[in-house]
Backbone as CSV, one residue per row, in Angstrom:
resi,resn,N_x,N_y,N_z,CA_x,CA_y,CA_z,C_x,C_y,C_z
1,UNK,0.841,-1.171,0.000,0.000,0.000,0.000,0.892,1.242,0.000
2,UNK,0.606,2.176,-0.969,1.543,3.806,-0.767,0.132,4.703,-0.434
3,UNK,1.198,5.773,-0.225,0.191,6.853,0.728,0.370,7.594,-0.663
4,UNK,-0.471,9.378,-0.572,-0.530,10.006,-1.480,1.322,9.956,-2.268
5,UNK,1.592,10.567,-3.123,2.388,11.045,-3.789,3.441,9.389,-3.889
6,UNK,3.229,8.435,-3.589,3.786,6.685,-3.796,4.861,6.759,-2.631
7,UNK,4.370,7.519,-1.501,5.428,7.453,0.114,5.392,5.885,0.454
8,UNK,5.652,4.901,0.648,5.381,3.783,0.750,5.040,3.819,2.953
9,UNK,3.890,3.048,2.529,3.561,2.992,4.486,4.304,2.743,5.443
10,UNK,5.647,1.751,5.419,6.213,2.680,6.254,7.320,3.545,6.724
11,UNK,7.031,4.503,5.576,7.735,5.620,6.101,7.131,6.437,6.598
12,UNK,5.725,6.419,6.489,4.651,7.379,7.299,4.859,6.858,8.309
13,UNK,4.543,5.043,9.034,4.556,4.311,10.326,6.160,4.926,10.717
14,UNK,6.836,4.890,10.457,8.392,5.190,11.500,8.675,6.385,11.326
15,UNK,7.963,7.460,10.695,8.192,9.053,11.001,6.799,8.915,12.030
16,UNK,5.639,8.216,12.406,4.763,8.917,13.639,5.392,8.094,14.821
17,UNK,6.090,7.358,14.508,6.992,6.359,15.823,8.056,7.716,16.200
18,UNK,8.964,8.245,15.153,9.751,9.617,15.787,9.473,10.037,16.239
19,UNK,7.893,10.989,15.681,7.315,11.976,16.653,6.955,11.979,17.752
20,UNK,6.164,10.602,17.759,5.598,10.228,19.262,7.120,9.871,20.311
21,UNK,8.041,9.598,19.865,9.136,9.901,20.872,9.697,11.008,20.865
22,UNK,9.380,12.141,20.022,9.717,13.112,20.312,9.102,14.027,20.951
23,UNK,7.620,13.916,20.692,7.042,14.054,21.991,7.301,13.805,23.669
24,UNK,7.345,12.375,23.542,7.899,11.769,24.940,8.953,12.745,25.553
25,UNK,10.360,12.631,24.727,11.140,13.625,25.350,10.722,15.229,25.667
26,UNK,10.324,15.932,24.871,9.717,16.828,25.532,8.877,17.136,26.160
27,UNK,8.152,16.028,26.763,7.321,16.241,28.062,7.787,15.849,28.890
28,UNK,8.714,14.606,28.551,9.921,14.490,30.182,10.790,15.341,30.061
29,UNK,11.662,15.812,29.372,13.046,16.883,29.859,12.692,18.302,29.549
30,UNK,11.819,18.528,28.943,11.576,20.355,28.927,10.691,20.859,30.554
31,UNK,11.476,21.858,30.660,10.298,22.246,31.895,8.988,23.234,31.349
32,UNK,7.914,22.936,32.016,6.575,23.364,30.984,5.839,22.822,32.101
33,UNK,4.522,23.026,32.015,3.444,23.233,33.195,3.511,21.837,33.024
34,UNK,2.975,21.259,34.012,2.912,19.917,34.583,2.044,19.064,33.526
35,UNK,0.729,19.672,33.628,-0.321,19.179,32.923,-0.226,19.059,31.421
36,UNK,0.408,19.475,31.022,1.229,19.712,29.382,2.201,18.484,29.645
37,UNK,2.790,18.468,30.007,4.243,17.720,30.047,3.508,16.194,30.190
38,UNK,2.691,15.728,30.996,1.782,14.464,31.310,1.599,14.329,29.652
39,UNK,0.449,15.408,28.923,-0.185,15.163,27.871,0.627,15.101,26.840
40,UNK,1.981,15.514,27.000,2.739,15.205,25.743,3.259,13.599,26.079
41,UNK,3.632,13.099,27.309,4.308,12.046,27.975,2.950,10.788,27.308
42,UNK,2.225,10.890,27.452,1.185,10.035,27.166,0.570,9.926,25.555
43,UNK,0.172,10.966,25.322,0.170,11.269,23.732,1.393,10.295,22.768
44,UNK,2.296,10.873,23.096,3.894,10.177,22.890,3.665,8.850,22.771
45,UNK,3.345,8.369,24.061,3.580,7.043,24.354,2.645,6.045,23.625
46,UNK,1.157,6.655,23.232,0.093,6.399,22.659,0.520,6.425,21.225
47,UNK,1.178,7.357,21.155,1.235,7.261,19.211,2.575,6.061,19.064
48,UNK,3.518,6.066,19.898,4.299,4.967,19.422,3.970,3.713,19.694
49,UNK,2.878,3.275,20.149,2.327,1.969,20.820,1.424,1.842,19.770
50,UNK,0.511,2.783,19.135,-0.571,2.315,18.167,-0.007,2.274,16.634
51,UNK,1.429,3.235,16.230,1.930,3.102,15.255,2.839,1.707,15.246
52,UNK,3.446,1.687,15.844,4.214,-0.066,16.156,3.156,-1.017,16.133
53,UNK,1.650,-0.792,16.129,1.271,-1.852,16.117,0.861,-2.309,14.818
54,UNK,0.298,-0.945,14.134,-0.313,-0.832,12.524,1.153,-1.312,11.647
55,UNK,1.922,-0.644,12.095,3.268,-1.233,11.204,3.517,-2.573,11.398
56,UNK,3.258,-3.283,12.737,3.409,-4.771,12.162,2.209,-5.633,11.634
57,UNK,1.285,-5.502,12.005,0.037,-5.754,11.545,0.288,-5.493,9.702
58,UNK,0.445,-4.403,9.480,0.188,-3.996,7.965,1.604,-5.206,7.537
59,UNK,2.574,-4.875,8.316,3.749,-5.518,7.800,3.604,-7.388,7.591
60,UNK,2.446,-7.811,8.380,2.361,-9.332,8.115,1.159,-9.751,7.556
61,UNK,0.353,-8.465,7.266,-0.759,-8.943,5.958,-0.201,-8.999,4.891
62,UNK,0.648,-8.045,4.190,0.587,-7.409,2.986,2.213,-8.142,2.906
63,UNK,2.533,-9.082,2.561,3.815,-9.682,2.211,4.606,-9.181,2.831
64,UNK,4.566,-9.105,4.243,5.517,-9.200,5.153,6.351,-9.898,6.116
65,UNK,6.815,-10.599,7.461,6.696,-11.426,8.248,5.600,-11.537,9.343
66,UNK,5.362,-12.971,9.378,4.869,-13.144,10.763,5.704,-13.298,11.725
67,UNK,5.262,-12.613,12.899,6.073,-12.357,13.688,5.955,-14.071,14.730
68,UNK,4.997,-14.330,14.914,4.613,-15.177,15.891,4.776,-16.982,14.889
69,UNK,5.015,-17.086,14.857,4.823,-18.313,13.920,5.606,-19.280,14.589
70,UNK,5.354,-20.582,14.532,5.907,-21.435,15.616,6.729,-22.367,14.431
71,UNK,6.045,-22.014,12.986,6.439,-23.390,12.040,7.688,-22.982,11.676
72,UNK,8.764,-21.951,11.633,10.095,-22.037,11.633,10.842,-22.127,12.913
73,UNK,12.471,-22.259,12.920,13.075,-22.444,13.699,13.154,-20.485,14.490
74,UNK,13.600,-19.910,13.722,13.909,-18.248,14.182,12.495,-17.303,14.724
75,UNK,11.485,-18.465,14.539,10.164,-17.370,14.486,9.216,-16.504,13.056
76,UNK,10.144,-16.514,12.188,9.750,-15.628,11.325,9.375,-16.441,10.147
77,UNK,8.017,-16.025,9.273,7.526,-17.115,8.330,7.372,-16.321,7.093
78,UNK,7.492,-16.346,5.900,7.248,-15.753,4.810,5.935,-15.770,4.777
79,UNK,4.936,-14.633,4.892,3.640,-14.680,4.076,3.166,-14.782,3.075
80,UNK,2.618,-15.743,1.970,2.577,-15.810,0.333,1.451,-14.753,0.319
């Protein structure tokens, strides 16, 4: 699957994985009102937890690996 202009998905999935840690860091090390700093800390943490998940998900529908697969030795199975 590509996004507008043929960006392939994931380079959109591991640039919102950056942000959301770049978020993270600036709600833990900048000083800034409390309640800000939580909502960036969480936000953060939320976008890299739901983008890591779409990226592997997308990554083992669409001719990628399975991650979980018991029928090789390393874990990892070619999807046809």
């Amino acid at each position: 699957m590509r996004y507008h202009f043929g960006i392939p998905e994931y380079v959109i999935y591991i640039s919102h994985i950056v942000f959301g840690a770049f978020f993270v860091y600036v709600g833990y090390y900048k000083k800034m009102n409390k309640q800000i700093a939580t909502g960036l800390l969480i936000l953060g943490a939320l976008a890299i937890a739901y983008h890591m998940h779409l990226f592997l998900i997308v990554k083992s529908h669409f001719g990628g690996y399975e991650l979980f697969s018991q029928n090789k030795k390393d874990g990892l199975m070619k999807i046809n």
